[in-house]
C-alpha positions in Angstrom: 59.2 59.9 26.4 56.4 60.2 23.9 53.0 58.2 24.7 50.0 57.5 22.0 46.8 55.5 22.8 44.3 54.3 20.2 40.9 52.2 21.0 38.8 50.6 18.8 36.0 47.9 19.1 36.1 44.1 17.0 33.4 42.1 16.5 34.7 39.1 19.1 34.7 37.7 22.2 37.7 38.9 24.3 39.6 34.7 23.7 39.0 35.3 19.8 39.9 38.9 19.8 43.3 38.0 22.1 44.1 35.1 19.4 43.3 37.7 16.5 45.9 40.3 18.3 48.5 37.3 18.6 48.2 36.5 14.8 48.0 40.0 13.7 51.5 40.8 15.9 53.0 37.6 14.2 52.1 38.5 10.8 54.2 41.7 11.1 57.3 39.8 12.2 56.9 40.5 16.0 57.4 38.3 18.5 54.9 38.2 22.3 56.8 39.7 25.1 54.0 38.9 27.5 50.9 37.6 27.4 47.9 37.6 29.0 43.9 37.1 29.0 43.3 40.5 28.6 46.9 42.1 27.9 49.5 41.1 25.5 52.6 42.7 24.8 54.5 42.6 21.4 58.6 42.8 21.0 58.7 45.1 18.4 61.3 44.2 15.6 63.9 41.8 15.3 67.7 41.6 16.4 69.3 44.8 15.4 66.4 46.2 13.9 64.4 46.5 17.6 62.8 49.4 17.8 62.9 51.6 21.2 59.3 51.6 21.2 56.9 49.4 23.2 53.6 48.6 22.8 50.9 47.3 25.2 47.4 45.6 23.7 44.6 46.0 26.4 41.4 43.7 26.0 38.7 44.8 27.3 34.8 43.0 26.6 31.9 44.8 26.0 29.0 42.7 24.8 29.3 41.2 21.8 32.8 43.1 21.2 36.0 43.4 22.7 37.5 47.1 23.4 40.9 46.9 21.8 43.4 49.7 23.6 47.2 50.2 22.0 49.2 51.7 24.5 52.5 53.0 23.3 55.3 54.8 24.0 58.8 55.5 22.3 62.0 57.0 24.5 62.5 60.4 23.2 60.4 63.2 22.3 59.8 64.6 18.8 58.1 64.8 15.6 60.3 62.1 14.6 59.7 60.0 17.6 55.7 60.2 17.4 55.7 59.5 13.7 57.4 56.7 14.4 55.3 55.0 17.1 52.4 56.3 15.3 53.0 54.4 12.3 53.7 51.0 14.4 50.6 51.5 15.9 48.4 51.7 12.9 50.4 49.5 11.0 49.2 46.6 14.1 45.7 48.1 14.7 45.5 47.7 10.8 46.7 44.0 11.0 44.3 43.2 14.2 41.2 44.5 12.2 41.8 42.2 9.6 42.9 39.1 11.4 39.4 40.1 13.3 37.4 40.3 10.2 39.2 37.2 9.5 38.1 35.2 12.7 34.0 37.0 12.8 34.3 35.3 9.0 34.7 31.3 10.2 
């Protein structure tokens, strides 16, 4: 199993920043697995097209921010594998930023 982590900090509260993860994992096509205050986990892809990875969104405040952590992890080991789940997770980190920026802007 292959495991990739990524942090990064938004501008919001720990309730906007969870909203701004929800709408950011919706505006890829994703559905919520599981959801949380401070942990919400996406279903990656839809019907035939899921994808064996899975990743977890950790909230985490900190002042004025919230600590955004992307756990994920993909069965199977590989170049292939990790370019994979690498791409999924910068494809939603990219998507959370901007629904952030999007929220810090109202």
């Amino acid at each position: 199993m292959t495991k990739l982590h990524d942090e990064f900090a938004v501008a919001l509260p720990v309730e906007q920043a969870s909203s701004a993860c929800r709408r950011a994992i919706s505006a890829i096509g994703w559905n919520v697995n599981e959801v949380g205050p401070d942990r919400i986990v996406p279903k990656i892809g839809v019907g035939l097209t899921r994808n064996p990875s899975k990743i977890e969104v950790l909230l985490q405040e900190s002042g004025d921010r919230t600590v955004v952590r992307l756990n994920g992890r993909i069965l199977g080991i590989g170049p292939l594998q990790k370019a994979h789940l690498n791409a999924e997770m910068n494809r939603l980190r990219d998507e959370i930023e901007l629904a952030a920026r999007a929220f810090a802007g109202h």
